[in-house]
C-alpha positions in Angstrom: -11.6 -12.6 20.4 -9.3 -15.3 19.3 -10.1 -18.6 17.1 -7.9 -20.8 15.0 -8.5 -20.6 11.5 -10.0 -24.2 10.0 -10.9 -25.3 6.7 -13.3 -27.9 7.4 -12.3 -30.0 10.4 -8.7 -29.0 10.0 -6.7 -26.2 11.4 -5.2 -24.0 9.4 -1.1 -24.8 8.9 1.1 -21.3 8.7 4.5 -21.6 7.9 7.3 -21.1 10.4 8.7 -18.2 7.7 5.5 -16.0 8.1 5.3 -16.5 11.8 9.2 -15.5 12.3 8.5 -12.4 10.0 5.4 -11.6 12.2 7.5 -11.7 14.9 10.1 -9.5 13.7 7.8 -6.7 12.5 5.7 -6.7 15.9 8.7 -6.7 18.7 6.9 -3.9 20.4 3.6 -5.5 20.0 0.9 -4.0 17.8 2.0 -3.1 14.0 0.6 -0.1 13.4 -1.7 0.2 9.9 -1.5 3.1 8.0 -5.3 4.5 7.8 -4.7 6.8 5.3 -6.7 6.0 1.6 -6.6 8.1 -1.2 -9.2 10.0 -2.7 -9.9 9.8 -6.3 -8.5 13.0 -7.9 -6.7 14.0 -4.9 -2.8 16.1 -5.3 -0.3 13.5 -4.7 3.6 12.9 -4.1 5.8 10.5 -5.4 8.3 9.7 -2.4 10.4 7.1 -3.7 11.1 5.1 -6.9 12.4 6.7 -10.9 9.1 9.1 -10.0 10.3 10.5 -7.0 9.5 13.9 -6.5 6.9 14.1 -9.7 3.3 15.1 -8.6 0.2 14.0 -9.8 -3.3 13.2 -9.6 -4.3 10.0 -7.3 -6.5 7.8 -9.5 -7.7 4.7 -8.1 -6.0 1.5 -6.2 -5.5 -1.4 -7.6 -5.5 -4.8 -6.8 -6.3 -3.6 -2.9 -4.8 -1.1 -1.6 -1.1 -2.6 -2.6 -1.0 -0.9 -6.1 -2.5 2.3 -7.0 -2.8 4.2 -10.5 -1.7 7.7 -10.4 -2.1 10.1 -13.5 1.1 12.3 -14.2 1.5 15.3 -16.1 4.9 14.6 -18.2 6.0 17.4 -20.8 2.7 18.1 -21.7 0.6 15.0 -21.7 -1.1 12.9 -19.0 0.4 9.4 -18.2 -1.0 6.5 -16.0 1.6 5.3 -14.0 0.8 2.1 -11.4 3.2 2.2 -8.7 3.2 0.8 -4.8 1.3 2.7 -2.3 4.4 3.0 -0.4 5.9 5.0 -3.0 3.2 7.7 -3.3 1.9 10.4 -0.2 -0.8 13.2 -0.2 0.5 16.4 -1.2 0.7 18.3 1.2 -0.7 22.2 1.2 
C-alpha cells in the first residue's frame, strides 16, 4: 500500500538530501532492519567506541531504540554508560 504523506490538504515536502541518501542506502532495493532488541539484563558486547571489548549488562534503550544504557563492571564498581546501539551486540555463549 502506498499514500503520500499530507498534513491537512498539503503533501508532505521531503528534501532532495534525504531522498538522495535513501537512494544511496537502498541500491539493491530493500534496507534490511536489524530485528534484534535487547533484553533487560541480558550479557552484552561492546563492538566499537573507547568501550570496545568491555562487557556488561544491557539495561534499557533510550530515546528509541537509537541509544541504550548499559551497566559496566569497571574495577569494582558498576557504571551506567549510554552509548549507540550500534556500538553494543549480545554476547555471545
Amino acid at each position: 500500500m502506498q499514500q503520500i504523506v499530507c498534513f491537512g490538504e498539503e503533501a508532505a515536502v521531503v528534501p532532495q538530501w534525504i531522498i538522495d541518501e535513501l537512494r544511496v542506502r537502498c541500491t539493491n532495493g530493500l534496507v534490511a532492519l536489524p530485528s534484534c532488541r535487547l533484553v533487560a539484563g541480558e550479557r552484552v558486547i561492546m563492538i566499537d567506541g573507547p568501550f570496545r571489548e568491555f562487557e556488561g549488562i544491557f539495561e534499557r534503550h533510550l530515546s528509541g531504540p537509537e541509544q541504550v544504557a548499559i551497566l559496566l563492571s569497571v574495577i569494582g564498581a558498576s557504571v551506567r554508560a549510554v552509548l549507540p546501539a550500534s556500538m553494543v551486540a549480545p554476547l555471545a555463549g
